[in-house]
Every structure is written in structure tokens, then in C-alpha cells.
N, CA, C, O and CB atoms as a CASP TS submission, in Angstrom:
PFRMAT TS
TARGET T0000
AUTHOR 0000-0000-0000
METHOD Language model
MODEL 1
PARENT N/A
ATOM      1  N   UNK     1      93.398 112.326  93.181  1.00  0.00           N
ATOM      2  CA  UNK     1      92.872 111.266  94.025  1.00  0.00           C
ATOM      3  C   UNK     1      93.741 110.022  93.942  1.00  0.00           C
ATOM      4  O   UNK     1      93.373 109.083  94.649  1.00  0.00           O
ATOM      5  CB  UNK     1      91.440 110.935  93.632  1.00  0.00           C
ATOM      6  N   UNK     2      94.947 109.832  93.120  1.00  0.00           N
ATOM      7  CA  UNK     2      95.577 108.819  92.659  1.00  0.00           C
ATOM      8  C   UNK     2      96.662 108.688  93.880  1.00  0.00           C
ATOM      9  O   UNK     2      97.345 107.671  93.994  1.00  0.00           O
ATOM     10  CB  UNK     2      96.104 109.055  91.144  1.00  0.00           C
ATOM     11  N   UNK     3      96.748 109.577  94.607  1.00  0.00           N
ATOM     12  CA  UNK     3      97.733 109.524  96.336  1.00  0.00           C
ATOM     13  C   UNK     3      96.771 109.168  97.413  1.00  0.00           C
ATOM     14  O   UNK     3      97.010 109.102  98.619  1.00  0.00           O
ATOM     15  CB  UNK     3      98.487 111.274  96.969  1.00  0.00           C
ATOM     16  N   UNK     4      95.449 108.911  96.690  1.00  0.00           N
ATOM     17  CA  UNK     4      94.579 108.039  97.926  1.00  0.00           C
ATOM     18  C   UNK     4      94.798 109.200  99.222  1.00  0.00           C
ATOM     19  O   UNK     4      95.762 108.660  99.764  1.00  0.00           O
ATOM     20  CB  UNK     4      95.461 106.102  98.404  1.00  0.00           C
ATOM     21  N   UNK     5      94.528 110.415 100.042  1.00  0.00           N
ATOM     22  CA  UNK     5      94.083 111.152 100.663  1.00  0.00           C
ATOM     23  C   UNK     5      93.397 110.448 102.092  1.00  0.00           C
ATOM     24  O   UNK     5      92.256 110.030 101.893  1.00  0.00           O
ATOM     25  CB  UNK     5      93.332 111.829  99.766  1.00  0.00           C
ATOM     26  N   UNK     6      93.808 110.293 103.209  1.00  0.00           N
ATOM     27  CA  UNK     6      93.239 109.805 104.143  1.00  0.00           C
ATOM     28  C   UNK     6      91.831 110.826 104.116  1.00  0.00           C
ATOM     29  O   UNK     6      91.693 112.032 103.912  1.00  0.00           O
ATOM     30  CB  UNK     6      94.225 109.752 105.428  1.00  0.00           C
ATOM     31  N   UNK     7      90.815 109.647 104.445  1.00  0.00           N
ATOM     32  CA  UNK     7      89.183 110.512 105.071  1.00  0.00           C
ATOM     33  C   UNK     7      89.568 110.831 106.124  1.00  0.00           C
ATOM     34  O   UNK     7      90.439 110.325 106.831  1.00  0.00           O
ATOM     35  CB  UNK     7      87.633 109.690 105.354  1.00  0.00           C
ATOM     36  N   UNK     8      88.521 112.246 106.377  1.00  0.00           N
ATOM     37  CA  UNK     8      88.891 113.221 107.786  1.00  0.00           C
ATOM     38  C   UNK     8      87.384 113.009 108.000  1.00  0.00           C
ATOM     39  O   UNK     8      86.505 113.219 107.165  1.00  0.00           O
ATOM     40  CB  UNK     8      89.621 115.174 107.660  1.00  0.00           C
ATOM     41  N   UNK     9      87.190 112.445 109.571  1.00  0.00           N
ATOM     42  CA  UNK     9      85.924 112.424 110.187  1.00  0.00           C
ATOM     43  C   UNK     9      85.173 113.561 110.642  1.00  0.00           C
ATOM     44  O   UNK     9      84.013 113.959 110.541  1.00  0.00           O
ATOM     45  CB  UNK     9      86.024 111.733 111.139  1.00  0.00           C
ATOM     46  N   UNK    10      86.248 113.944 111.181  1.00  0.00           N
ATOM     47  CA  UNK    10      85.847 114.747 112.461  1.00  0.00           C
ATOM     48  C   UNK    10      86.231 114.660 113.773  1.00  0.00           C
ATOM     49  O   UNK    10      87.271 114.131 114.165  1.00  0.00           O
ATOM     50  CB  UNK    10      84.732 114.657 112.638  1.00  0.00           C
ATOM     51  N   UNK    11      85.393 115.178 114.451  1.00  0.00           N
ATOM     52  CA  UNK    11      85.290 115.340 116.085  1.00  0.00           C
ATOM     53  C   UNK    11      86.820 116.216 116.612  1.00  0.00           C
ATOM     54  O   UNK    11      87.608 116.913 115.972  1.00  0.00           O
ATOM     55  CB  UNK    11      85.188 113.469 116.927  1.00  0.00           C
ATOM     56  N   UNK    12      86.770 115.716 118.344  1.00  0.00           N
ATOM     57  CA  UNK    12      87.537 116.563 118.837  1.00  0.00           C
ATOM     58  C   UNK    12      88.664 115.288 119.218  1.00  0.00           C
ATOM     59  O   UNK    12      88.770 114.520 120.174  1.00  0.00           O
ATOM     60  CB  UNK    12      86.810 117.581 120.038  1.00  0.00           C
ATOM     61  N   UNK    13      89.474 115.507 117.879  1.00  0.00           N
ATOM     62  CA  UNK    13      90.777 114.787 117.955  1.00  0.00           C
ATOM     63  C   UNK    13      92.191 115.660 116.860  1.00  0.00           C
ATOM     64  O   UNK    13      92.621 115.277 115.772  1.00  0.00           O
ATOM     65  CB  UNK    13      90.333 113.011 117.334  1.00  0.00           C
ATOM     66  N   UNK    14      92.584 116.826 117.631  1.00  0.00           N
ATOM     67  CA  UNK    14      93.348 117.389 117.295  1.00  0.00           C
ATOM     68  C   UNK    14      95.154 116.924 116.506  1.00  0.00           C
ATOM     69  O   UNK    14      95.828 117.470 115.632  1.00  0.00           O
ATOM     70  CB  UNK    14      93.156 117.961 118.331  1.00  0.00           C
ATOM     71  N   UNK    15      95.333 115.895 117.220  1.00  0.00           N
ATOM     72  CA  UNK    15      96.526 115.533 116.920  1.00  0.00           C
ATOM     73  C   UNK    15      96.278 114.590 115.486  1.00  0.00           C
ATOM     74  O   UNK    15      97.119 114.255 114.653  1.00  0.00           O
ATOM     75  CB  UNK    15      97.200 114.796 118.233  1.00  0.00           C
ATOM     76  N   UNK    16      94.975 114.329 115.521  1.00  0.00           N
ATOM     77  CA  UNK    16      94.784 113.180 113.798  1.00  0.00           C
ATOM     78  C   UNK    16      93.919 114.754 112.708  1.00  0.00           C
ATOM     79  O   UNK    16      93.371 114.500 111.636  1.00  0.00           O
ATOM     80  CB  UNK    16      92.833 110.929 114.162  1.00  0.00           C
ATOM     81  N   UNK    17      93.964 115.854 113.126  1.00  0.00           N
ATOM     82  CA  UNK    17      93.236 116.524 112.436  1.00  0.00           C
ATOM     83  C   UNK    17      94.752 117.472 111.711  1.00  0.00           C
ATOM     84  O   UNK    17      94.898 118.008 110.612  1.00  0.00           O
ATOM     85  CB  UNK    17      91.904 117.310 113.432  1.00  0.00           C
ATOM     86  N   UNK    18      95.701 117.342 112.925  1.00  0.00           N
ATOM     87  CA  UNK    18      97.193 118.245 111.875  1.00  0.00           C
ATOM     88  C   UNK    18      97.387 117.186 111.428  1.00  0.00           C
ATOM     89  O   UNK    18      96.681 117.327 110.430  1.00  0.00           O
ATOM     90  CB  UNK    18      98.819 119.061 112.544  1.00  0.00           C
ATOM     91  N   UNK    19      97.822 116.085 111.328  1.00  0.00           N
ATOM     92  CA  UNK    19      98.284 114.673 110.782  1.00  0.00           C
ATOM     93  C   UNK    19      97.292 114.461 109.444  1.00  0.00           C
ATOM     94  O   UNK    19      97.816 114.343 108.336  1.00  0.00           O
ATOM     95  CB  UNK    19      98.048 113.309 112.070  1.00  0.00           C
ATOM     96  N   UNK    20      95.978 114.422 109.585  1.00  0.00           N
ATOM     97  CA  UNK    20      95.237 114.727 108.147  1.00  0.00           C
ATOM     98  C   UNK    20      95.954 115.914 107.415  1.00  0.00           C
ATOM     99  O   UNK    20      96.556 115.756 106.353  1.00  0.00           O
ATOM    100  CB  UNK    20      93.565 115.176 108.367  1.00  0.00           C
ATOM    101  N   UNK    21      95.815 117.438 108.241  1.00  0.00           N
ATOM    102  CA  UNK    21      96.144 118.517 107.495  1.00  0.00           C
ATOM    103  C   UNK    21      97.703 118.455 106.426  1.00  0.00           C
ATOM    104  O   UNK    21      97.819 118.967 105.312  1.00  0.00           O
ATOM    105  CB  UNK    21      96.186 119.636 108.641  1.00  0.00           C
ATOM    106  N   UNK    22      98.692 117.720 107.144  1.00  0.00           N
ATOM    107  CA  UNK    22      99.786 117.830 107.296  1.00  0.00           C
ATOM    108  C   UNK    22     100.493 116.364 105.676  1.00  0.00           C
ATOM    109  O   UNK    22     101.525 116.152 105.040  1.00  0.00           O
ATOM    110  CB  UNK    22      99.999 117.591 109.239  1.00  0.00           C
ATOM    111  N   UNK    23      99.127 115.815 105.776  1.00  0.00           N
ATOM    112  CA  UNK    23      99.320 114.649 104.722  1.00  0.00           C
ATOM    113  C   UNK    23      98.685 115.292 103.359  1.00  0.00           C
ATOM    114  O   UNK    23      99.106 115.077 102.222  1.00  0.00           O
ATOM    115  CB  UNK    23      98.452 113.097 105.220  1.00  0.00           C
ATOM    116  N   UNK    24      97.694 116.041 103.682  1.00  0.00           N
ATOM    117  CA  UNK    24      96.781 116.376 102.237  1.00  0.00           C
ATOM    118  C   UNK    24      97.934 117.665 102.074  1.00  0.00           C
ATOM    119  O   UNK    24      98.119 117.934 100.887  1.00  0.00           O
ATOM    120  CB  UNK    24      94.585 116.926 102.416  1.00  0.00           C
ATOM    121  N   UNK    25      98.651 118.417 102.926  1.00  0.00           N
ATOM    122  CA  UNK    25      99.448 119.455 101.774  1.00  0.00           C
ATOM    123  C   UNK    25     100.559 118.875 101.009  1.00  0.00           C
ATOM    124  O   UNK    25     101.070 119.392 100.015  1.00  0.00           O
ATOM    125  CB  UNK    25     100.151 120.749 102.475  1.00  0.00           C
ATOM    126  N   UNK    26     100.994 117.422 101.717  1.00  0.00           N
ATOM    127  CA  UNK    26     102.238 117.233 100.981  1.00  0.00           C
ATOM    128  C   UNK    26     101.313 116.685  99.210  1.00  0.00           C
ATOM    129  O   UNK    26     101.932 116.545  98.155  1.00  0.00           O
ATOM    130  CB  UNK    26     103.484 115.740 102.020  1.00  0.00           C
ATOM    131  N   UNK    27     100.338 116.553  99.312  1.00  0.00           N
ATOM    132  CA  UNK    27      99.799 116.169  98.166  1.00  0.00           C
ATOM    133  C   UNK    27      99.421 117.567  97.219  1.00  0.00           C
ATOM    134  O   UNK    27      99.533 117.674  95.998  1.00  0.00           O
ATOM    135  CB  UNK    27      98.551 115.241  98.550  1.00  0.00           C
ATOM    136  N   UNK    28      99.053 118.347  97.966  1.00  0.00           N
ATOM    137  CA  UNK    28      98.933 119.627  97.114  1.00  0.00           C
ATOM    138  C   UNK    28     100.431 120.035  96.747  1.00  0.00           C
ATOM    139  O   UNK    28     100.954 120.204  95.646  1.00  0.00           O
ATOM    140  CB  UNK    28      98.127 120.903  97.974  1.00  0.00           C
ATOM    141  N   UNK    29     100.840 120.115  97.776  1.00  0.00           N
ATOM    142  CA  UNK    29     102.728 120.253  96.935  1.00  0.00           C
ATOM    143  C   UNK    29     103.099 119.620  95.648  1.00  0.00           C
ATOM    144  O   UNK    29     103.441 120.219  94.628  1.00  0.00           O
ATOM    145  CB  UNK    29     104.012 119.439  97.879  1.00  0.00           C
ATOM    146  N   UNK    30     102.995 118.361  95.809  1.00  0.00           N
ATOM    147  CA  UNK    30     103.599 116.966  95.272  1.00  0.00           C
ATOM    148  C   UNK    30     102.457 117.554  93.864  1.00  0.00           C
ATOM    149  O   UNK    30     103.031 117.853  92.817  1.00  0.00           O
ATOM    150  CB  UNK    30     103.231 115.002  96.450  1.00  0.00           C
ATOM    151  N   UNK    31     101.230 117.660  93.901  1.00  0.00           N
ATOM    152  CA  UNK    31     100.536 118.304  92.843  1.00  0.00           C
ATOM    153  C   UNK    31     100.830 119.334  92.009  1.00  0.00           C
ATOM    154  O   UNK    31     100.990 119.200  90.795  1.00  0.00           O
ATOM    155  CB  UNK    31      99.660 118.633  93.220  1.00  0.00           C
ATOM    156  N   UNK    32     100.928 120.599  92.750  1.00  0.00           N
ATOM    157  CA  UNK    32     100.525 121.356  91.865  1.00  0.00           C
ATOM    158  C   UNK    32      99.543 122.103  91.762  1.00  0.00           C
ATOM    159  O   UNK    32      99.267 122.817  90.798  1.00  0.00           O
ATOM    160  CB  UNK    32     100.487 120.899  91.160  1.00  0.00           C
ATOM    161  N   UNK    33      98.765 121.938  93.086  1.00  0.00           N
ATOM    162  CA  UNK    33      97.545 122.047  92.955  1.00  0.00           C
ATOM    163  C   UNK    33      97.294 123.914  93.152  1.00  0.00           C
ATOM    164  O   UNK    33      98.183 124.543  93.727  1.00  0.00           O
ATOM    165  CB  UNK    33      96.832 120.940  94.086  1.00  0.00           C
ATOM    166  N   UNK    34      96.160 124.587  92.677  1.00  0.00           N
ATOM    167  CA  UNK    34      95.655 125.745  93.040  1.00  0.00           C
ATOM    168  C   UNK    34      95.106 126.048  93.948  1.00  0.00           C
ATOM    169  O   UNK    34      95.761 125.277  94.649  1.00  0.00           O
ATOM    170  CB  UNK    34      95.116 126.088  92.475  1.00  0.00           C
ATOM    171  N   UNK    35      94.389 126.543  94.707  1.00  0.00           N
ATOM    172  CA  UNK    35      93.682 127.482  95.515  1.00  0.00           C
ATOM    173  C   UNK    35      92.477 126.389  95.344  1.00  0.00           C
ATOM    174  O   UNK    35      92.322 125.280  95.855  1.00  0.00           O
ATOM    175  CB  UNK    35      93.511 129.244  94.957  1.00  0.00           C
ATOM    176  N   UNK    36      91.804 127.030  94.559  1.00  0.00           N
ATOM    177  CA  UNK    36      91.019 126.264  93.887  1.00  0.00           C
ATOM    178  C   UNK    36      90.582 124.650  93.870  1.00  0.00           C
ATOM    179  O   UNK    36      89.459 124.155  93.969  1.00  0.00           O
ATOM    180  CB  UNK    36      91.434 126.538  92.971  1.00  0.00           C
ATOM    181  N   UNK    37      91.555 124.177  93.749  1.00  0.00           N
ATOM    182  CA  UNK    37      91.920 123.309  93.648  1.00  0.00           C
ATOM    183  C   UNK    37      91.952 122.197  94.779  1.00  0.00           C
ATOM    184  O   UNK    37      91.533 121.042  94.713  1.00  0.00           O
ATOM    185  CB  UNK    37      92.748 123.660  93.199  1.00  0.00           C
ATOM    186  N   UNK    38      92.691 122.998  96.059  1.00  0.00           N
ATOM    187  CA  UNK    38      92.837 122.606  97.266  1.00  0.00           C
ATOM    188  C   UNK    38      91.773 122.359  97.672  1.00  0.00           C
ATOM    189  O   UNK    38      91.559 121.203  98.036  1.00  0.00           O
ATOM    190  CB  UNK    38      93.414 123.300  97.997  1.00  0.00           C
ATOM    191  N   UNK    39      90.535 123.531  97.772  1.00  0.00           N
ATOM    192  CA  UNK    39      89.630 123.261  98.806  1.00  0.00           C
ATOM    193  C   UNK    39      88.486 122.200  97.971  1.00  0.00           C
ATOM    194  O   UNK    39      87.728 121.804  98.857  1.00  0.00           O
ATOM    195  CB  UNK    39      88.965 124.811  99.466  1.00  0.00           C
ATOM    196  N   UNK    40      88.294 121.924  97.364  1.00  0.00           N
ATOM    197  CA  UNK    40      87.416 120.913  96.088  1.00  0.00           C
ATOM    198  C   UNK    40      87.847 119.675  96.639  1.00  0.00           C
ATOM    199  O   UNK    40      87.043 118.837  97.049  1.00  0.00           O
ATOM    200  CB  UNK    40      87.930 121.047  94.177  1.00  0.00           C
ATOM    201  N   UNK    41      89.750 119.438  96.683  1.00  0.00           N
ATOM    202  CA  UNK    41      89.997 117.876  96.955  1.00  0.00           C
ATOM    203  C   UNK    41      89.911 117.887  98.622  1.00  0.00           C
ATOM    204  O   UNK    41      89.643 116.776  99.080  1.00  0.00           O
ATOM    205  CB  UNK    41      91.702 117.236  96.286  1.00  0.00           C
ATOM    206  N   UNK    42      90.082 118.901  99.568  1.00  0.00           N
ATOM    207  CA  UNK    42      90.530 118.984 100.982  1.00  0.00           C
ATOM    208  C   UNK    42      88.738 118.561 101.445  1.00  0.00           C
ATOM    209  O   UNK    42      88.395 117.856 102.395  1.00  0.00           O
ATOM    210  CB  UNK    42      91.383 120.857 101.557  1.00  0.00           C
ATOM    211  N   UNK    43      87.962 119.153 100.576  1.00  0.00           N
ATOM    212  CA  UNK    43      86.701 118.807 101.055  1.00  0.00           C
ATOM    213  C   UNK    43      85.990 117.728 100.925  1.00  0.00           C
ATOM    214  O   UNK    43      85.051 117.370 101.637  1.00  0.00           O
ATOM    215  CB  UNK    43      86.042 119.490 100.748  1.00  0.00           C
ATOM    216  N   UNK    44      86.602 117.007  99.668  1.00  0.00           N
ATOM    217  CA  UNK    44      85.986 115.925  99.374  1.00  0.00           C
ATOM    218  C   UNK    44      86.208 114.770  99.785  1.00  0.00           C
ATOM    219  O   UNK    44      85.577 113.766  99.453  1.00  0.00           O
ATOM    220  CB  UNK    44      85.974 115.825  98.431  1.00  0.00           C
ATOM    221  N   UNK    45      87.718 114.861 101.032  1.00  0.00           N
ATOM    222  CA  UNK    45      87.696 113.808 101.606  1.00  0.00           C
ATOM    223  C   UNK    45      87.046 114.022 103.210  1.00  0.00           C
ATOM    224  O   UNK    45      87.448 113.372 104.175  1.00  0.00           O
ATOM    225  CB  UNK    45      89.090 113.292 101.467  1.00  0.00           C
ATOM    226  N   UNK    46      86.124 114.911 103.269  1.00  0.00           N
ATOM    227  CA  UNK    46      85.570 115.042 104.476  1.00  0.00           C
ATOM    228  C   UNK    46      84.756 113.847 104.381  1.00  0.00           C
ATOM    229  O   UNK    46      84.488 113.304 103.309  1.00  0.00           O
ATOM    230  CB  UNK    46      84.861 116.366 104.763  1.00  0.00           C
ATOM    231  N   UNK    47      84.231 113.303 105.916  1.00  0.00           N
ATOM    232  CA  UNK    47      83.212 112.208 105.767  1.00  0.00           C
ATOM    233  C   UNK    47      82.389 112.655 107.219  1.00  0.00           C
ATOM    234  O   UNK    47      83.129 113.438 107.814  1.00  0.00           O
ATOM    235  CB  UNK    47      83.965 110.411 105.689  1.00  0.00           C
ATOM    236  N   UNK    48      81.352 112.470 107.848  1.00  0.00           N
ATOM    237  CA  UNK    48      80.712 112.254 109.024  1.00  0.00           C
ATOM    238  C   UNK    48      80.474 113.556 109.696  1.00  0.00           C
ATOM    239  O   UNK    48      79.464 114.205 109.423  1.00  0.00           O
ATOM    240  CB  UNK    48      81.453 111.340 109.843  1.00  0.00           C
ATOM    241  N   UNK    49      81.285 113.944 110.500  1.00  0.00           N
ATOM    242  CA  UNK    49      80.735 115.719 111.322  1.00  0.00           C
ATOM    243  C   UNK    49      81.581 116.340 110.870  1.00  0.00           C
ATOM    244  O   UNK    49      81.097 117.454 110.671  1.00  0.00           O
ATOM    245  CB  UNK    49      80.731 116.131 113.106  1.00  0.00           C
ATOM    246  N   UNK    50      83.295 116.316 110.353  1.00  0.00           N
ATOM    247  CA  UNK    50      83.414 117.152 109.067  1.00  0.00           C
ATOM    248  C   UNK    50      83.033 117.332 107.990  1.00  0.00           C
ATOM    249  O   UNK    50      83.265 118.399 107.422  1.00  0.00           O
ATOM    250  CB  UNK    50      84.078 117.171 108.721  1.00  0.00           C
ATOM    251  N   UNK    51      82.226 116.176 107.311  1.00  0.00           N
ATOM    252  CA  UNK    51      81.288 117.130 105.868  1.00  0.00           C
ATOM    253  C   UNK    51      80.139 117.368 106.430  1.00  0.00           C
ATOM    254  O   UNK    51      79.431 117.521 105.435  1.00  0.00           O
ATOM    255  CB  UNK    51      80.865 116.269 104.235  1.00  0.00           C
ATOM    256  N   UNK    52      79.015 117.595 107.926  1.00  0.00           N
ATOM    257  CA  UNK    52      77.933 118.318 108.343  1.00  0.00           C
ATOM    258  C   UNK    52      78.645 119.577 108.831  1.00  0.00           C
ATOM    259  O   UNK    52      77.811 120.478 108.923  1.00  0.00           O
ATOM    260  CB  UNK    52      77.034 117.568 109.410  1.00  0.00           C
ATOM    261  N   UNK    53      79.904 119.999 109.190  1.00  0.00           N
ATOM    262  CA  UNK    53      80.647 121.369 109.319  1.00  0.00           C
ATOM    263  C   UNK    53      80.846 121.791 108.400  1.00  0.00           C
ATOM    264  O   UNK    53      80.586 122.988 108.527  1.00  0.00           O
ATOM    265  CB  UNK    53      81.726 121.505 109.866  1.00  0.00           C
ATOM    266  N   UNK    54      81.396 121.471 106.775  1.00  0.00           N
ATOM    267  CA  UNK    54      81.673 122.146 105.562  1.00  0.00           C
ATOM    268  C   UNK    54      80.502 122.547 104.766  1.00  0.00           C
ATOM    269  O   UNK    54      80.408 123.380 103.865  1.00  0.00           O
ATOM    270  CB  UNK    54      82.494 121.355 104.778  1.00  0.00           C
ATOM    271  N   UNK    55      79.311 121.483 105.494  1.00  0.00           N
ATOM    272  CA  UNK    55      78.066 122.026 104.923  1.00  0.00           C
ATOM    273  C   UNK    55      77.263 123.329 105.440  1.00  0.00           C
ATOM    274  O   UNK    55      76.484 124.118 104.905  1.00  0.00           O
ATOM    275  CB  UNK    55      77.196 120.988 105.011  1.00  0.00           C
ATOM    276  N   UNK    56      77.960 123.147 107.072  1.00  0.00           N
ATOM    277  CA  UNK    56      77.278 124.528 107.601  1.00  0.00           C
ATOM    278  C   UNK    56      78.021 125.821 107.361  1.00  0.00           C
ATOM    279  O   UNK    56      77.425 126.872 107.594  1.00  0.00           O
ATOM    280  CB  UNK    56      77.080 124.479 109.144  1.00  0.00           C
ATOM    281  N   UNK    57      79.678 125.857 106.771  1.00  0.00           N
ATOM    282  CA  UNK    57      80.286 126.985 106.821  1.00  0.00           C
ATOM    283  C   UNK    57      79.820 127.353 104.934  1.00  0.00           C
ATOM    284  O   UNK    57      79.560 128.523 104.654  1.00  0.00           O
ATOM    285  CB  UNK    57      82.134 126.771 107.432  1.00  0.00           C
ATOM    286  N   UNK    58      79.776 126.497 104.041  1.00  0.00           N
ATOM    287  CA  UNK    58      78.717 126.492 102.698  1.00  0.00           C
ATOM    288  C   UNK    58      77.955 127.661 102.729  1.00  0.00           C
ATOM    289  O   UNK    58      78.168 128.738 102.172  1.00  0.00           O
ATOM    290  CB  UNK    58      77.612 125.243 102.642  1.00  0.00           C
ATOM    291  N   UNK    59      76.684 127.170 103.734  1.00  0.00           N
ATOM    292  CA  UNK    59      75.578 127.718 103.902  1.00  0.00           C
ATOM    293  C   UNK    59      75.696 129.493 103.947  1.00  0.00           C
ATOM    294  O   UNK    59      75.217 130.392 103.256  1.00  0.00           O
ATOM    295  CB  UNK    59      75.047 127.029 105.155  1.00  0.00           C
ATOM    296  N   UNK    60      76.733 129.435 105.325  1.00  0.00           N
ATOM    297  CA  UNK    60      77.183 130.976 105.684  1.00  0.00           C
ATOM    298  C   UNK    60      77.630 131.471 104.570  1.00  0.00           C
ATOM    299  O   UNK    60      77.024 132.445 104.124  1.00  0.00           O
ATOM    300  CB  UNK    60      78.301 131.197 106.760  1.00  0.00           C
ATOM    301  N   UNK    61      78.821 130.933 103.809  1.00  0.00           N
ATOM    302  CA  UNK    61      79.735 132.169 102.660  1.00  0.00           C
ATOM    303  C   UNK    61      78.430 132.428 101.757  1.00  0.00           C
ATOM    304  O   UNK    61      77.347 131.843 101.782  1.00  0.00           O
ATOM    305  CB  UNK    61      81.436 131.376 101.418  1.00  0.00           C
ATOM    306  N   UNK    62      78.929 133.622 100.849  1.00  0.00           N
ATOM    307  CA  UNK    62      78.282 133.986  99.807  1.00  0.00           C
ATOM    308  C   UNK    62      78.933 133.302  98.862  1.00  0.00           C
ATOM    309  O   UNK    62      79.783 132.449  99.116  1.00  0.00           O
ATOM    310  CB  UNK    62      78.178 135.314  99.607  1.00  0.00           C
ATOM    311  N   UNK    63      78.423 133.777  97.237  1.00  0.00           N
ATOM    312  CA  UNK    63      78.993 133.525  96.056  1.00  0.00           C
ATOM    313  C   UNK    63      80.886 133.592  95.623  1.00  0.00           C
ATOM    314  O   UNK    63      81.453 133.097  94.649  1.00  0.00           O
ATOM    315  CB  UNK    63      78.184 134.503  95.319  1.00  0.00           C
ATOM    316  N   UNK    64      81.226 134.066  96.300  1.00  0.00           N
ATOM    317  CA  UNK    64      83.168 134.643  96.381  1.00  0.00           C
ATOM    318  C   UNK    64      83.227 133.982  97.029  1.00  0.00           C
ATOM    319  O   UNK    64      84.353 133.502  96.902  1.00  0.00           O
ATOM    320  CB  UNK    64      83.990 136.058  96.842  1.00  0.00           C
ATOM    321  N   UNK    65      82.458 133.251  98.209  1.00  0.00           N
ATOM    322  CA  UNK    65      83.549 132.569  98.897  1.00  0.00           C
ATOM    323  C   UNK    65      83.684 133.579 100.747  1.00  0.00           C
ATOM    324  O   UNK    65      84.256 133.267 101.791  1.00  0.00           O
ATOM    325  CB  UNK    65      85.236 132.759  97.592  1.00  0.00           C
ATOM    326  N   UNK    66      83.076 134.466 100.461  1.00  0.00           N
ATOM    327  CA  UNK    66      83.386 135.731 102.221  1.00  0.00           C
ATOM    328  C   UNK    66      81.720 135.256 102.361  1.00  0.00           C
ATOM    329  O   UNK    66      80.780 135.071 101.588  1.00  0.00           O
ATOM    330  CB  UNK    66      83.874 138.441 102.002  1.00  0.00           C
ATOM    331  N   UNK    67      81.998 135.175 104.003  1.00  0.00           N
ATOM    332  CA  UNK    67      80.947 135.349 104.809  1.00  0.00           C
ATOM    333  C   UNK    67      80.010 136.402 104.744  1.00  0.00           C
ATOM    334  O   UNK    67      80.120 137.566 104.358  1.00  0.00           O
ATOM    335  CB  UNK    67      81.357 135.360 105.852  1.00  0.00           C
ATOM    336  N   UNK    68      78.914 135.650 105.274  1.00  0.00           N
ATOM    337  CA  UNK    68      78.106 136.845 105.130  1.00  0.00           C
ATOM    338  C   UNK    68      76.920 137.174 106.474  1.00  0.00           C
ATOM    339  O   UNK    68      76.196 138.169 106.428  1.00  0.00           O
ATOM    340  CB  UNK    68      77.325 136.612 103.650  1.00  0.00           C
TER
END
């Protein structure tokens, strides 16, 4: 969290959603980071109708992580 991670809102704004995507990997690079790892910090800078979408795709997976 010490590279400060832009918040990802949401909605239908494609060109700021690769520009989010495209900033949080150079931080997983620059990290080190795992699998693991990724989706914990990638999620936690969700805010507004992207964390009510990470809550609804949550809901769907099972325990591993696969849909169900």
C-alpha cells in the first residue's frame, strides 16, 4: 500500500479501467507480489459499484475460488 494504488470506482469508463489495470500491475511487478496476493490488494482498492461487483462475483465462487 506504500505505492498508494489509485481507487477504482467503477462504471462504464473503459479507458480509466485499463489505466487503473495497467498502474496496479506495475505495482505487482515492482512487488513481488503472488497470485494471492494480487487479488487481496487489486480488491481492496475497489470503492462504489466496483466493490458492489466484487461482492456479487464473492457470493457466486465457492471455497477455491471456481464458480459455482
Amino acid at each position: 500500500m506504500s505505492h498508494k494504488p489509485t481507487l477504482f470506482t467503477g462504471g462504464f469508463n473503459p479507458e480509466g479501467a485499463i489505466k487503473w489495470i495497467d498502474e496496479v500491475e506495475i505495482i505487482f511487478e515492482a512487488t513481488g507480489c503472488d497470485e494471492e496476493s494480487k487479488t487481496v490488494l487489486g480488491t481492496y482498492v475497489l470503492r462504489e459499484e466496483a466493490n458492489v461487483w466484487w461482492k456479487s462475483v464473492k457470493l457466486r465462487m465457492g471455497a477455491d475460488g471456481i464458480a459455482i
